[in-house]
VODOTI-812530 format. One record per atom (N, C-alpha, C): residue in three letters; residue number from 1; x, y, z; atom name. Coordinates in steps of 0.2 Angstrom, whole numbers. Layout:
<sites>
{code=ala; pos=NUM; u=X; v=Y; w=Z; site=CA}
...
</sites>
This chain:
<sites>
{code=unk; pos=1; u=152; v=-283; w=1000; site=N}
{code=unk; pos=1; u=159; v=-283; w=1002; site=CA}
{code=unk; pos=1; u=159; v=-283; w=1009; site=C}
{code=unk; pos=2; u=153; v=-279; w=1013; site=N}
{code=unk; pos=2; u=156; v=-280; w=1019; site=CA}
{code=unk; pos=2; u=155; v=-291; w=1022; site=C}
{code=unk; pos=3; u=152; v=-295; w=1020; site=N}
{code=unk; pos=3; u=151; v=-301; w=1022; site=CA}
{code=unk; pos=3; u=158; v=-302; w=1020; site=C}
{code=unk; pos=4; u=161; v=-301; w=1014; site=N}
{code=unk; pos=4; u=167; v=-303; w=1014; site=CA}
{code=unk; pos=4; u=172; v=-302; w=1019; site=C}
{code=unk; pos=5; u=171; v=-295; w=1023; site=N}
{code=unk; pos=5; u=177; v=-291; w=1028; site=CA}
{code=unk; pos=5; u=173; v=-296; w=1034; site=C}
{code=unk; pos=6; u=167; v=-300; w=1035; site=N}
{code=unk; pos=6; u=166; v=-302; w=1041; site=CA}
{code=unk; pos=6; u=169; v=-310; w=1040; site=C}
{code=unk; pos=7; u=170; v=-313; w=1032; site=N}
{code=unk; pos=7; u=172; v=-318; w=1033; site=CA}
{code=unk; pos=7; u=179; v=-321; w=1033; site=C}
{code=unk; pos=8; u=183; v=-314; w=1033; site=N}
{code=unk; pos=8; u=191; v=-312; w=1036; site=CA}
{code=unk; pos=8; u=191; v=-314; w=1041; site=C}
{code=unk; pos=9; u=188; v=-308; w=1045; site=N}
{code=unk; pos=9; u=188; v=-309; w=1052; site=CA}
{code=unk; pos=9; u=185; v=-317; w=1053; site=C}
{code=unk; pos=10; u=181; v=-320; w=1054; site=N}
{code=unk; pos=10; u=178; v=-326; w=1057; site=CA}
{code=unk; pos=10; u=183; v=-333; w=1055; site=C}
{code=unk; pos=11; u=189; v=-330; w=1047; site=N}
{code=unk; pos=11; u=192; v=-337; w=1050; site=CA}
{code=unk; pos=11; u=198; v=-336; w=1053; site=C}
{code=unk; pos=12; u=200; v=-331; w=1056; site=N}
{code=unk; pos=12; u=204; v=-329; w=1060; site=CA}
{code=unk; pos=12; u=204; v=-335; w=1067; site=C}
{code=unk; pos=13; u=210; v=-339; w=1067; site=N}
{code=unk; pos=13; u=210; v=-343; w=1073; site=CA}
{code=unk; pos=13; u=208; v=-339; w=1080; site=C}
{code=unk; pos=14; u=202; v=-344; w=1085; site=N}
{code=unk; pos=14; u=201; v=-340; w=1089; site=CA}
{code=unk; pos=14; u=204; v=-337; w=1095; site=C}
{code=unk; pos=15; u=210; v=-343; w=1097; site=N}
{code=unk; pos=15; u=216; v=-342; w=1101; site=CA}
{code=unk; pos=15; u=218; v=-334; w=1101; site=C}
{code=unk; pos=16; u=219; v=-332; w=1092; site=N}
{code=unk; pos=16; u=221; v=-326; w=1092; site=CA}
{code=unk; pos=16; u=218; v=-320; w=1096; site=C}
{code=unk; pos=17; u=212; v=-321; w=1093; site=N}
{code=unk; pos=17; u=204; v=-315; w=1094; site=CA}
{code=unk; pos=17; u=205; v=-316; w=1104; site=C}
{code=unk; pos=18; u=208; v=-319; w=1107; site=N}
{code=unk; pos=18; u=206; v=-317; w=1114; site=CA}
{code=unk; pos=18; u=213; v=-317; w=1117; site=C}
{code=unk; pos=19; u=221; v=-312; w=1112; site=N}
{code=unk; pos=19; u=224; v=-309; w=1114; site=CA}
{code=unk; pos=19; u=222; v=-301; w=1117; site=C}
{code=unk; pos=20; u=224; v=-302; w=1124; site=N}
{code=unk; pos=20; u=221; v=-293; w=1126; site=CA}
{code=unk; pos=20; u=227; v=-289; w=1124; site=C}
{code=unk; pos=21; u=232; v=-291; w=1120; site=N}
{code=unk; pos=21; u=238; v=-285; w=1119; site=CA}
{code=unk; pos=21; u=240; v=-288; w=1114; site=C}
{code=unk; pos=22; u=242; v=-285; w=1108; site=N}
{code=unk; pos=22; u=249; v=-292; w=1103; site=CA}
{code=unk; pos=22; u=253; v=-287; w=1103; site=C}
{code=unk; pos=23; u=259; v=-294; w=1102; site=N}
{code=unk; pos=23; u=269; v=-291; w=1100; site=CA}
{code=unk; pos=23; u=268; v=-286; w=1096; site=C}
{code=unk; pos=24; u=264; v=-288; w=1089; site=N}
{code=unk; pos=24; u=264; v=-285; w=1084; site=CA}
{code=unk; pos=24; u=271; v=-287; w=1081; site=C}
{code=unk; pos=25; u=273; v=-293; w=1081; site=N}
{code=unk; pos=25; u=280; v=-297; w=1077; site=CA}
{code=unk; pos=25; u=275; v=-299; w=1071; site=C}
{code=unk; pos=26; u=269; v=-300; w=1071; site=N}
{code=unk; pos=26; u=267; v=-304; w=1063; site=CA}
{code=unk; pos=26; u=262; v=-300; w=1061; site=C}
{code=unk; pos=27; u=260; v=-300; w=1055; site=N}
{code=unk; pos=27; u=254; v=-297; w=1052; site=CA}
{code=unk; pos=27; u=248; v=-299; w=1054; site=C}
{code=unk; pos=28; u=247; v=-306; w=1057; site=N}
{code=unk; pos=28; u=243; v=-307; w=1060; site=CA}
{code=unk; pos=28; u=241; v=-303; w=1067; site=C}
{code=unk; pos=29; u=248; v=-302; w=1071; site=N}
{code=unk; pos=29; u=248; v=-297; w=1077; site=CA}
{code=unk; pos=29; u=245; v=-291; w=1075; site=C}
{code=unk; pos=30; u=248; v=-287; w=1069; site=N}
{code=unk; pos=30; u=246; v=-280; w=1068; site=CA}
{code=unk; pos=30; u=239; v=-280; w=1065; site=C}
{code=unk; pos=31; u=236; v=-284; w=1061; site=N}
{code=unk; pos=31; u=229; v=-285; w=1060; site=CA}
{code=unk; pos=31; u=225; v=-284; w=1068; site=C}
{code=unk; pos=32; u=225; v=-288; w=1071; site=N}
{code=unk; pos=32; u=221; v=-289; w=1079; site=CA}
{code=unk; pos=32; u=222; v=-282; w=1083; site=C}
{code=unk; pos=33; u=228; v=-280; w=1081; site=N}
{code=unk; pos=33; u=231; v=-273; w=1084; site=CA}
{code=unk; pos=33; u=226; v=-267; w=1082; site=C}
{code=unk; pos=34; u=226; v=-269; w=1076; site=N}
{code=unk; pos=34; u=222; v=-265; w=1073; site=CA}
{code=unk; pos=34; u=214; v=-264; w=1076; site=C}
{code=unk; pos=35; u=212; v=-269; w=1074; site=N}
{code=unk; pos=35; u=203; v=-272; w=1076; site=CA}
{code=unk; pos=35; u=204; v=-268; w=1082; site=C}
{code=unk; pos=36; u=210; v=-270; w=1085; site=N}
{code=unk; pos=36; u=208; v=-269; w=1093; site=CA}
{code=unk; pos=36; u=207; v=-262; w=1096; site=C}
{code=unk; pos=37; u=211; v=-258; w=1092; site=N}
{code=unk; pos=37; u=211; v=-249; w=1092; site=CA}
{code=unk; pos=37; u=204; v=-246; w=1088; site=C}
{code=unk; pos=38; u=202; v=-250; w=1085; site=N}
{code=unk; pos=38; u=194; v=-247; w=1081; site=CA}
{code=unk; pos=38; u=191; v=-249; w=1085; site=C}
{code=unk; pos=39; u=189; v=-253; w=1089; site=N}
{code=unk; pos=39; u=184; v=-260; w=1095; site=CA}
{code=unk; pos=39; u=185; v=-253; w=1102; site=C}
{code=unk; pos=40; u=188; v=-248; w=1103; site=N}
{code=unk; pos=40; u=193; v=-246; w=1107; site=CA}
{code=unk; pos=40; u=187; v=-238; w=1105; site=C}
{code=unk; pos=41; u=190; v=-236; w=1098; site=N}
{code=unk; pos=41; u=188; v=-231; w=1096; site=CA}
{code=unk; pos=41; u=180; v=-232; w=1096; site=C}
{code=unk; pos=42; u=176; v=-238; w=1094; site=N}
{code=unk; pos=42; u=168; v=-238; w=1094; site=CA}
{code=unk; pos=42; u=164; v=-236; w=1099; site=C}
{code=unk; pos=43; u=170; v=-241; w=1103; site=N}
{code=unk; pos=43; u=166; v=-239; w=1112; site=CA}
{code=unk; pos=43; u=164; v=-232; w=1114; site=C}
{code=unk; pos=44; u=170; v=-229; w=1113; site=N}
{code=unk; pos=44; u=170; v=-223; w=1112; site=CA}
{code=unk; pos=44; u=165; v=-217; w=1109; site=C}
{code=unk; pos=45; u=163; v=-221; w=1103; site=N}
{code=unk; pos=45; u=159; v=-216; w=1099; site=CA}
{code=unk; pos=45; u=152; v=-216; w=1102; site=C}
{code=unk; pos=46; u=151; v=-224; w=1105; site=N}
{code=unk; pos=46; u=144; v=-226; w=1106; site=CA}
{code=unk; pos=46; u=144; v=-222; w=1113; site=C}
{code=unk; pos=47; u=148; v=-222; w=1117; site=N}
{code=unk; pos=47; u=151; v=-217; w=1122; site=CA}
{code=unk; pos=47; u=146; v=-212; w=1122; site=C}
{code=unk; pos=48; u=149; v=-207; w=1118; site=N}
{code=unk; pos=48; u=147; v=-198; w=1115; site=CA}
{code=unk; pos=48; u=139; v=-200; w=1113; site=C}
{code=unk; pos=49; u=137; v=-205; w=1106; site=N}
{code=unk; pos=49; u=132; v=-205; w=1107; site=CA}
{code=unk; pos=49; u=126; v=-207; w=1112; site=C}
{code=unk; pos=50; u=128; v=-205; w=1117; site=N}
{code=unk; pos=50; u=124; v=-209; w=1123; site=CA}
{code=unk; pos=50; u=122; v=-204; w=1127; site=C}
{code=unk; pos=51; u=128; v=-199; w=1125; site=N}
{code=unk; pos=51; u=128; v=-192; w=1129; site=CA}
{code=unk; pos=51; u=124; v=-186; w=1125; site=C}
{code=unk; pos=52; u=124; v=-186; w=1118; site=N}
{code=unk; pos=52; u=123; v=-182; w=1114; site=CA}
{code=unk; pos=52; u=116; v=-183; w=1110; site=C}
{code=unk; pos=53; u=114; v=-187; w=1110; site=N}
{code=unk; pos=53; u=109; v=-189; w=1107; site=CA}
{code=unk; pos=53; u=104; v=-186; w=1111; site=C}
{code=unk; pos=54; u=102; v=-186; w=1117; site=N}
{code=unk; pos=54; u=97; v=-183; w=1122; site=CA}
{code=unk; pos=54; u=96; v=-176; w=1121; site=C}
{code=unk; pos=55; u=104; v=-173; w=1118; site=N}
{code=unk; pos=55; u=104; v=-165; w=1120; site=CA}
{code=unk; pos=55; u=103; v=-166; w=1113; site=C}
{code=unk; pos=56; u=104; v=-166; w=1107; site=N}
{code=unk; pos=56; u=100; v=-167; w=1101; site=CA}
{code=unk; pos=56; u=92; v=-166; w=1103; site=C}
{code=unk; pos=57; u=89; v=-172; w=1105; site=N}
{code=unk; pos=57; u=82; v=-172; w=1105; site=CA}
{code=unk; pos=57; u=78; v=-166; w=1108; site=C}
{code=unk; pos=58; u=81; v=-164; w=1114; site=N}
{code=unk; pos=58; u=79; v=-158; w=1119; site=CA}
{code=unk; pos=58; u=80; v=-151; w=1114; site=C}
{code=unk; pos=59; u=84; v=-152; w=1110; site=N}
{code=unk; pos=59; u=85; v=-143; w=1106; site=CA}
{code=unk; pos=59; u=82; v=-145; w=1099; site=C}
{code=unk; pos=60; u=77; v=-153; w=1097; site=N}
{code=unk; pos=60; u=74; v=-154; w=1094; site=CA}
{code=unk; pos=60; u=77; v=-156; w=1085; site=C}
{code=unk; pos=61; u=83; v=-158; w=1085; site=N}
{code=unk; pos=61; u=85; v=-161; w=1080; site=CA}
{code=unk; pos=61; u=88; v=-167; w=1079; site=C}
{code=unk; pos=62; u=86; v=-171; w=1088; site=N}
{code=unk; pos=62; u=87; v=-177; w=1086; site=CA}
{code=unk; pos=62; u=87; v=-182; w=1080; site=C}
{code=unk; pos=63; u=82; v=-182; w=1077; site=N}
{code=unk; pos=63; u=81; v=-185; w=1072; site=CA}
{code=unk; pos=63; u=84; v=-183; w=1066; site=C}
{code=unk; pos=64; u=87; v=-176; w=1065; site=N}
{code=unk; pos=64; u=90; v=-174; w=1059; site=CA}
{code=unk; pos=64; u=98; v=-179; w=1062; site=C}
{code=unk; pos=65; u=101; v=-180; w=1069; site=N}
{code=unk; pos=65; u=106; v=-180; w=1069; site=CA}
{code=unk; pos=65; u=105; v=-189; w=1068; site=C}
{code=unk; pos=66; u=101; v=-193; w=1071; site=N}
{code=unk; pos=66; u=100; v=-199; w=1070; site=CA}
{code=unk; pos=66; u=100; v=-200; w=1060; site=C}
{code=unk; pos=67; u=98; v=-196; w=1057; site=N}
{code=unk; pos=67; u=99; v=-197; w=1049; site=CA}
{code=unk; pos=67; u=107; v=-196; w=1047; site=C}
{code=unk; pos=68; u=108; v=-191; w=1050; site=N}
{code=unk; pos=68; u=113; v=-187; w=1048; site=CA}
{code=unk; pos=68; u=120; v=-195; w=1051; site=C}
{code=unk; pos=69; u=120; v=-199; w=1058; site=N}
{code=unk; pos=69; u=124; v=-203; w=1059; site=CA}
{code=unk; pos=69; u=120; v=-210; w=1054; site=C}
{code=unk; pos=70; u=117; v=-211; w=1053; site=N}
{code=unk; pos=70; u=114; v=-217; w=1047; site=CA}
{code=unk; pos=70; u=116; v=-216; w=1041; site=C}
{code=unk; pos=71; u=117; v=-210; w=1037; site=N}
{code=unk; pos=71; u=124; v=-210; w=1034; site=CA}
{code=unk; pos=71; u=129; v=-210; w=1033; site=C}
{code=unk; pos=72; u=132; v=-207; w=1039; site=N}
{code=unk; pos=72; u=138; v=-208; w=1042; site=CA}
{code=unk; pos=72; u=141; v=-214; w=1040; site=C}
{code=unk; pos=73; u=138; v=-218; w=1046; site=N}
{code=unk; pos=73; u=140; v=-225; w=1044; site=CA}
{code=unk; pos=73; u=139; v=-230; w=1037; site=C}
{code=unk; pos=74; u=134; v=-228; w=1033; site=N}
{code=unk; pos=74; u=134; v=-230; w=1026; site=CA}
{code=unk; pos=74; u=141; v=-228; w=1022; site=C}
{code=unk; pos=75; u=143; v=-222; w=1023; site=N}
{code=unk; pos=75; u=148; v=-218; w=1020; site=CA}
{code=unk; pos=75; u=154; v=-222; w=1024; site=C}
{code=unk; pos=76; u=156; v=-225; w=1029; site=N}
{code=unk; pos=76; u=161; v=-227; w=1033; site=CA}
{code=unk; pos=76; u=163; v=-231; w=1030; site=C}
{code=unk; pos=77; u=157; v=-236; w=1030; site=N}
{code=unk; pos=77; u=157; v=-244; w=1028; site=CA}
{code=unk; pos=77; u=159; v=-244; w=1019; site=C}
{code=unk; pos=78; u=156; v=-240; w=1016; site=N}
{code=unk; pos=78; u=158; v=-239; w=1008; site=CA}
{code=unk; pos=78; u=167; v=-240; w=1008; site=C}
{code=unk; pos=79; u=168; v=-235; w=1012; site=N}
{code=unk; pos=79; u=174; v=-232; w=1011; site=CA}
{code=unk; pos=79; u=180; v=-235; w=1013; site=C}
{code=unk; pos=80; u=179; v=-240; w=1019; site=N}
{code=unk; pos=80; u=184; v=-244; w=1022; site=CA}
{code=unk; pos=80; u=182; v=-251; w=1017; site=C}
{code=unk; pos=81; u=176; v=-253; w=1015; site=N}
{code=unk; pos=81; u=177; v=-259; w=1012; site=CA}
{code=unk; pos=81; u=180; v=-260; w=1007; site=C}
{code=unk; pos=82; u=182; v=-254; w=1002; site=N}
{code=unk; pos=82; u=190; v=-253; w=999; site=CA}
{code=unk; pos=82; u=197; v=-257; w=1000; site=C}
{code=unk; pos=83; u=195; v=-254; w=1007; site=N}
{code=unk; pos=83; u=202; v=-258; w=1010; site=CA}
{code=unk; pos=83; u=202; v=-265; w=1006; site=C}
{code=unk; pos=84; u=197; v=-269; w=1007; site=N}
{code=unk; pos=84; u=196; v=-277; w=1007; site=CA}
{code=unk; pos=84; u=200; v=-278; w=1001; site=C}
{code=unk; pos=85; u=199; v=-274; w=996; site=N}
{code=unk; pos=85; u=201; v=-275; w=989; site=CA}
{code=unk; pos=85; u=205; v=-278; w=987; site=C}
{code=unk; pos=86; u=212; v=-276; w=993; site=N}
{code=unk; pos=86; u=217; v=-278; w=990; site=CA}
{code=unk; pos=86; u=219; v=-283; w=992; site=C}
{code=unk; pos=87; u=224; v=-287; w=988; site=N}
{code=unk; pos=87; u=225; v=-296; w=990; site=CA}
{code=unk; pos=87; u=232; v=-294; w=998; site=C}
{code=unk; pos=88; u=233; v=-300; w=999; site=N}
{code=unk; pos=88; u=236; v=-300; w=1004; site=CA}
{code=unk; pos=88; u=235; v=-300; w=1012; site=C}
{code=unk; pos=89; u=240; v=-304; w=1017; site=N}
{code=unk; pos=89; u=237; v=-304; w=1023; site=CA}
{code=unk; pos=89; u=235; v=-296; w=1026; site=C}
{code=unk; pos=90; u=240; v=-290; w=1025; site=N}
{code=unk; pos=90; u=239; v=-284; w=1026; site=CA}
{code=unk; pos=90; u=232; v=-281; w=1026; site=C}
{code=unk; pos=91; u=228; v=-282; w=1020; site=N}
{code=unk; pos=91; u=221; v=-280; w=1021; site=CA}
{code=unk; pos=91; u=217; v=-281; w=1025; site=C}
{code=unk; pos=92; u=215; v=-284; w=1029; site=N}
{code=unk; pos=92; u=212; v=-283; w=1037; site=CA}
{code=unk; pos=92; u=215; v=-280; w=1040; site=C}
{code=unk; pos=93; u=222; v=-278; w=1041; site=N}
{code=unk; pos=93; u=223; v=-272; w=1045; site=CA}
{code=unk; pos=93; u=222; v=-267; w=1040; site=C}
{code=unk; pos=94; u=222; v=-263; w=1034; site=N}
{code=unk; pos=94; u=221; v=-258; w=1033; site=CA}
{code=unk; pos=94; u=215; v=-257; w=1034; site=C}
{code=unk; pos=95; u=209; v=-262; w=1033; site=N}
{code=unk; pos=95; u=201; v=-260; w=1033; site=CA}
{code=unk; pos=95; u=201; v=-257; w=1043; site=C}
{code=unk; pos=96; u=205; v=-262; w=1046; site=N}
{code=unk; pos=96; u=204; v=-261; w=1054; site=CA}
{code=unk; pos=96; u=207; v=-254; w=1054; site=C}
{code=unk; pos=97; u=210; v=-250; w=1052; site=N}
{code=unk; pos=97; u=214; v=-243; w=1054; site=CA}
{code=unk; pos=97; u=210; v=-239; w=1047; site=C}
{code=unk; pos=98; u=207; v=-240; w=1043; site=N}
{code=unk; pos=98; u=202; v=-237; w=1039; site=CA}
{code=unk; pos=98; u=194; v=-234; w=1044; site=C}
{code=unk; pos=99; u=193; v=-241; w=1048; site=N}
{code=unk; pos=99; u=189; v=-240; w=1052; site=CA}
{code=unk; pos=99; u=190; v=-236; w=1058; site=C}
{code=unk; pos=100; u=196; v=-236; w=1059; site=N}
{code=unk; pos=100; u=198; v=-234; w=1066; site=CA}
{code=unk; pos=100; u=197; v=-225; w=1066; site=C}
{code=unk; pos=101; u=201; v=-224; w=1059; site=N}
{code=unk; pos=101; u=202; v=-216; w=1058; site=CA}
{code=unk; pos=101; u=193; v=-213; w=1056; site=C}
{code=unk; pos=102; u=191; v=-217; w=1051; site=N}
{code=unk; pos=102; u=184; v=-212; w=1049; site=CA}
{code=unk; pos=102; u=179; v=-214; w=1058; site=C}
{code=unk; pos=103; u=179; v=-217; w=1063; site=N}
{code=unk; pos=103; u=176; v=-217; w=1069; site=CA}
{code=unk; pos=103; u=178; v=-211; w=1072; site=C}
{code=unk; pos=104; u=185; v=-211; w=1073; site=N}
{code=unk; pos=104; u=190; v=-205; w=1076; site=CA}
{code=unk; pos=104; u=188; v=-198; w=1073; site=C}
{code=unk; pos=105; u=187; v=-199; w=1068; site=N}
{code=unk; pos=105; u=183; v=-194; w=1067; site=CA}
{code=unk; pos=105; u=177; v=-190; w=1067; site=C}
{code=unk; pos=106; u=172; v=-195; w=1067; site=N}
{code=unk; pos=106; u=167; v=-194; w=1069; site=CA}
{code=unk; pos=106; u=164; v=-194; w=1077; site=C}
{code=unk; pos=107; u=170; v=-197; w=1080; site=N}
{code=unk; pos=107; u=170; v=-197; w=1088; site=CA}
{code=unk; pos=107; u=171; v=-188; w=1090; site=C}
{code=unk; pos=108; u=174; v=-186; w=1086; site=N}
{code=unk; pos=108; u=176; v=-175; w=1085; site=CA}
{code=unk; pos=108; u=170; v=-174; w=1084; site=C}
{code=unk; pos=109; u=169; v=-175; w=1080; site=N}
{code=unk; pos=109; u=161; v=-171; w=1076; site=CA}
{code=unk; pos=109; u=156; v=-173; w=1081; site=C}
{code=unk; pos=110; u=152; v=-177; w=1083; site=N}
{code=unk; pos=110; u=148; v=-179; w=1089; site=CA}
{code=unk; pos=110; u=152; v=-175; w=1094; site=C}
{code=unk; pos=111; u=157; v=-173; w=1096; site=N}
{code=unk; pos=111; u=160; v=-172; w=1103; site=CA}
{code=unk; pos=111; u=158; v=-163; w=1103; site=C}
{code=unk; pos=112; u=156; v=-162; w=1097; site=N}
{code=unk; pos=112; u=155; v=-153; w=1094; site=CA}
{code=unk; pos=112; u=148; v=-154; w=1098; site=C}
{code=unk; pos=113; u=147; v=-158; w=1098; site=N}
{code=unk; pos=113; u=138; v=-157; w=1099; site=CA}
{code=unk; pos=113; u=136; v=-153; w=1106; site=C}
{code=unk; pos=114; u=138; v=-157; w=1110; site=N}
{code=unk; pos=114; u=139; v=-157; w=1118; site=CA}
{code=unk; pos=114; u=139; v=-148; w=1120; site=C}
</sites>
């Protein structure tokens, strides 16, 4: 399922893909809007794990937490590719705001660590 969510995005006109902001007037707009607030959110989370992971290792569970986020993201990816499922243009934004919320969350849960 997820090739198929990759092969949504890839026929997306590329004009579009190097908007730094949209109207949000078309589904097309609110799809990129989307992507763009997950893309926003990841940085983020890869962020936290750049900080946390070392103080993981030092109190000696890095590795439990490195399992524990290798799941995470299995359980993400399951869960958002759902979204694909449905027909219409909307379904790319719901996978992009499916992704955005389960990151945002675990951007919280990584932020406990610290």
């Amino acid at each position: 399922m997820r090739v198929f969510a990759y092969l949504i995005v890839a026929l997306v006109p590329l004009p579009a893909v190097a908007q730094s902001s949209c109207s949000g007037q078309t589904q097309l707009d609110a799809n990129f809007l989307a992507k763009e607030k997950w893309e926003f959110a990841d940085r983020e989370l890869n962020r936290i794990w750049k900080e946390v992971k070392p103080l993981a290792d030092a109190r000696g569970v890095g590795q439990s937490l490195l399992q524990e986020q290798r799941a995470w993201l299995k359980t993400r990816d399951v869960t958002c590719d759902r979204e694909l499922m449905g027909d219409g243009s909307a379904a790319p934004m719901f996978y992009w705001v499916c992704m955005e919320e389960q990151t945002l969350s675990r951007n919280k849960a990584l932020r406990a660590w610290r």
